[in-house]
N, C-alpha and C positions, 0 to 999 in steps of 0.2 A: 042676607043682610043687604041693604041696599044703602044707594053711594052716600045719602045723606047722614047715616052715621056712621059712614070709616074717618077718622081725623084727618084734619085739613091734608097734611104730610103724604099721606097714604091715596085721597084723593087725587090730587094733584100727578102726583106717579102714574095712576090707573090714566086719567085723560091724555099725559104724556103717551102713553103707551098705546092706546085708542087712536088716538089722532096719527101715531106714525104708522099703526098698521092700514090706514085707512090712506096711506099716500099709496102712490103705485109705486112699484119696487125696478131700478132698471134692469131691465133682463140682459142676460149674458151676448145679447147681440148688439142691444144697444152702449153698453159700458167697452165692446171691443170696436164700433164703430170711432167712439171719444179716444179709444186710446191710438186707435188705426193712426185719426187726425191728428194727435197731440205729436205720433212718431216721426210723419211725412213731414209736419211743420218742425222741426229739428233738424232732421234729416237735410229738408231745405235749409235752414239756416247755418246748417254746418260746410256747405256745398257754398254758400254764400262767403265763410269766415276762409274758408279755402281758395278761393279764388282771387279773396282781396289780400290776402297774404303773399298769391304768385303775382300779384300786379304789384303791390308794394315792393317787393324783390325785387323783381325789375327795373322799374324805375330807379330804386336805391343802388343799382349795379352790383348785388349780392348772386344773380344769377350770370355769372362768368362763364363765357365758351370761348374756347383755345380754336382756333386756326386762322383764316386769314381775316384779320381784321373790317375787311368795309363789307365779306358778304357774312361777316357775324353781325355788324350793323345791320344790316338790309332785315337779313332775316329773324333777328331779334326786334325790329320795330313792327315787322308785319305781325309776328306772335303776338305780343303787346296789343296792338289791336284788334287780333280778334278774342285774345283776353277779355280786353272792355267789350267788348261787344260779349261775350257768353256771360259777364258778370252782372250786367245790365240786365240780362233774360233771368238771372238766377236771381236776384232783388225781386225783380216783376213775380217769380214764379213763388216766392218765396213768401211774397206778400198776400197773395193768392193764398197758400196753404196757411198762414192765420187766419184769413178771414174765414175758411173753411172751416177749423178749429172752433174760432169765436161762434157759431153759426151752428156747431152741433152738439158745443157746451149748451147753448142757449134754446135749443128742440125739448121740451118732454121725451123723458127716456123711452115710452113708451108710443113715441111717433117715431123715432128717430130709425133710417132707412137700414137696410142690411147691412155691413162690407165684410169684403173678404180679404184679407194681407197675405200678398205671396212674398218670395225670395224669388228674384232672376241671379241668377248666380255668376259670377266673375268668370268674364271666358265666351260667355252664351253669345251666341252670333246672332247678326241683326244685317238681314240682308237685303236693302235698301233702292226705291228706282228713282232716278234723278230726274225731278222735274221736268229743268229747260238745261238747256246746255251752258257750262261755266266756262269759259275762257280766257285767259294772261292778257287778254286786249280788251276785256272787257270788264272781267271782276277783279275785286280788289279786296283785300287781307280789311274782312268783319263786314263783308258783306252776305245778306243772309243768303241761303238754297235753299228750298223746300223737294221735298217728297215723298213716297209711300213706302211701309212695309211691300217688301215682292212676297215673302215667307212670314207665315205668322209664328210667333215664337213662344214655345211651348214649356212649360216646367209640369214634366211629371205628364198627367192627364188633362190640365187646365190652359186653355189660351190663355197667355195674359196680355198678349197685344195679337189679335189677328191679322191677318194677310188685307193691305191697304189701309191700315192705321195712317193718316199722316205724320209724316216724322219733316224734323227741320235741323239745321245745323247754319254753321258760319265756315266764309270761307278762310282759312288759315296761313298762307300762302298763295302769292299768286304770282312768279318771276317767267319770263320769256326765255324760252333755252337761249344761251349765249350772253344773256347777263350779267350771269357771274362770271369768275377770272379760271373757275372751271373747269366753264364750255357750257355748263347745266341751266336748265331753270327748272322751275314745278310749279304745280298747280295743286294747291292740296287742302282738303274741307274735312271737316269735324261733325260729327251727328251729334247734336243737343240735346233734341228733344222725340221722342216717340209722345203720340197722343197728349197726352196732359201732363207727361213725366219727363223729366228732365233727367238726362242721362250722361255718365259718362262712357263714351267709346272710342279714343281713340278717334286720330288720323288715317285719312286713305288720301295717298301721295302717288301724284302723276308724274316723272321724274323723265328728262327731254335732255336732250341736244338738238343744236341746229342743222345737223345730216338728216335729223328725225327719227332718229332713235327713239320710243316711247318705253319705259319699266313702271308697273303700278305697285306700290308699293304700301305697307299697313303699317302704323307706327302704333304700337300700345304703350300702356303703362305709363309712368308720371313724368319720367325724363323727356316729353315733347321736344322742347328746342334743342337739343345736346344730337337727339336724332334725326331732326330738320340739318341742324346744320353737317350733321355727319351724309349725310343722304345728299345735299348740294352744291359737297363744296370738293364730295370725293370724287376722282373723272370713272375711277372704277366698281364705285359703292364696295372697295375691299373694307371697309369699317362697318358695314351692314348688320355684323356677328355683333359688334360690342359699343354700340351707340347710345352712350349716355346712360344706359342701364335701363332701357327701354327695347322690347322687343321690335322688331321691323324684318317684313319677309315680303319678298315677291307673292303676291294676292293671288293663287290660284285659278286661273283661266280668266284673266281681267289684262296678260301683257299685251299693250299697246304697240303698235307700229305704223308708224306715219307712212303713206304713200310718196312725196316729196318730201322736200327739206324744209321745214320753215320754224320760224321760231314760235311761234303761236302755239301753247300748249293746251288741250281740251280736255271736258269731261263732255261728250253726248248727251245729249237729251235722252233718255230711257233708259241709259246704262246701268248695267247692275251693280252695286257695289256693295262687300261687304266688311262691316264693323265688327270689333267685338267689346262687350263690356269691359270695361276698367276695374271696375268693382260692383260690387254686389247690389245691387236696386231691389228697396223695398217697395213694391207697387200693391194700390189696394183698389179694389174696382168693386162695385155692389154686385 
């Protein structure tokens, strides 16, 4: 029977049905590439909703820290701004990942590139070479540092950041030992960003006196200032165990000891240092 005598009804269905088998269908790589995009731009813009929440806090004086009043000031403005400064990278970064989105909605499903979406998992260490050397007399709280993966960092059998990725962060503190009412000061920077991924890992804290005493110290987890200020303002870091509800230990083969005394606290140029995740990063790479 051919199509000129099935009723119009019936017709109409057949062509329907014709015409959609004759689209190209998107195949399961390209439908998980769209969804890759759809998750990182979320992802992004919850990293975004988050950031502008702890900078609202702040400013609103909803984030209260108990002890001496003027270096809870000090060191509550320098956080503050390298807040704005990480919240600035995470808008940029964030905008970036819709436009990547809008970009692989809008590809033919059957153009559209490989990816592949891992889990780096909460904990996973990111261990880091310092560019140029950061110094209390030179850097200032939301000023950037750049540098490279040392260790490429592995989930399972897959690199998902190899060994000299460039990675970047902001400086988070920057006080001269003998600053505060102490004795202390610190020197202390946040990794951002690895390769194209914006990350949270945590504080790595350079913590001084003026005899030159140096302790390098890691702050994890969300309570940041509560263990800045516990870290700065204690002459003996006995509050190390329970700072704000944020983990902080002496960094494994990274303690510092000055040669002389002087206030001037540093990070080396080449220094190794290591991060660790805050929380879980979904990363997708072709």
């Amino acid at each position: 029977m051919t199509l000129s005598h099935v009723p119009l009804p019936t017709s109409l269905a057949l062509l329907l049905v014709a015409g959609i088998s004759c689209q190209p269908k998107a195949s399961d790589a390209a439908v998980q590439a769209q969804v890759a995009a759809q998750l990182q731009t979320k992802a992004a813009e919850d990293r975004v909703a988050a950031l502008e929440k702890q900078v609202s806090d702040m400013k609103d004086g909803k984030n209260v820290t108990t002890g001496n009043q003027e270096a809870v000031n000090q060191i509550s403005a320098a956080h503050l701004r390298a807040l704005d400064r990480q919240l600035a990278e995470a808008r940029r970064h964030a905008a970036d990942r819709r436009r990547d989105a809008d970009t692989a909605a809008s590809i033919p499903a059957q153009e559209r590139p490989r990816h592949a979406m891992i889990e780096v998992p909460a904990g996973a260490r990111l261990t880091v070479t310092v560019g140029a050397e950061l110094t209390t007399d030179r850097n200032q709280p939301g000023d950037p540092w750049s540098g490279t993966l040392a260790e490429a960092v592995q989930v399972g059998n897959t690199v998902v950041w190899p060994s000299g990725t460039a990675v970047s962060g902001v400086v988070a503190q920057s006080l001269p030992a003998g600053r505060l009412s102490s004795g202390t000061g610190g020197l202390g920077i946040r990794l951002t960003t690895v390769g194209n991924d914006v990350v949270d890992a945590g504080t790595y804290m350079v913590v001084g006196d003026s005899r030159g005493k140096r302790d390098a110290k890691f702050i994890g987890g969300t309570a940041a200032l509560g263990a800045l200020v516990g870290l700065l303002t204690d002459k003996n870091h006995q509050g190390d165990h329970a700072l704000g509800g944020a983990a902080a230990g002496a960094v494994a083969g990274t303690a510092l000891a000055a040669g002389t005394a002087e206030t001037v606290i540093r990070i080396p140029a080449h220094q190794t240092v290591t991060f660790s995740l805050s929380s879980p990063e979904q990363v997708t790479f072709k």
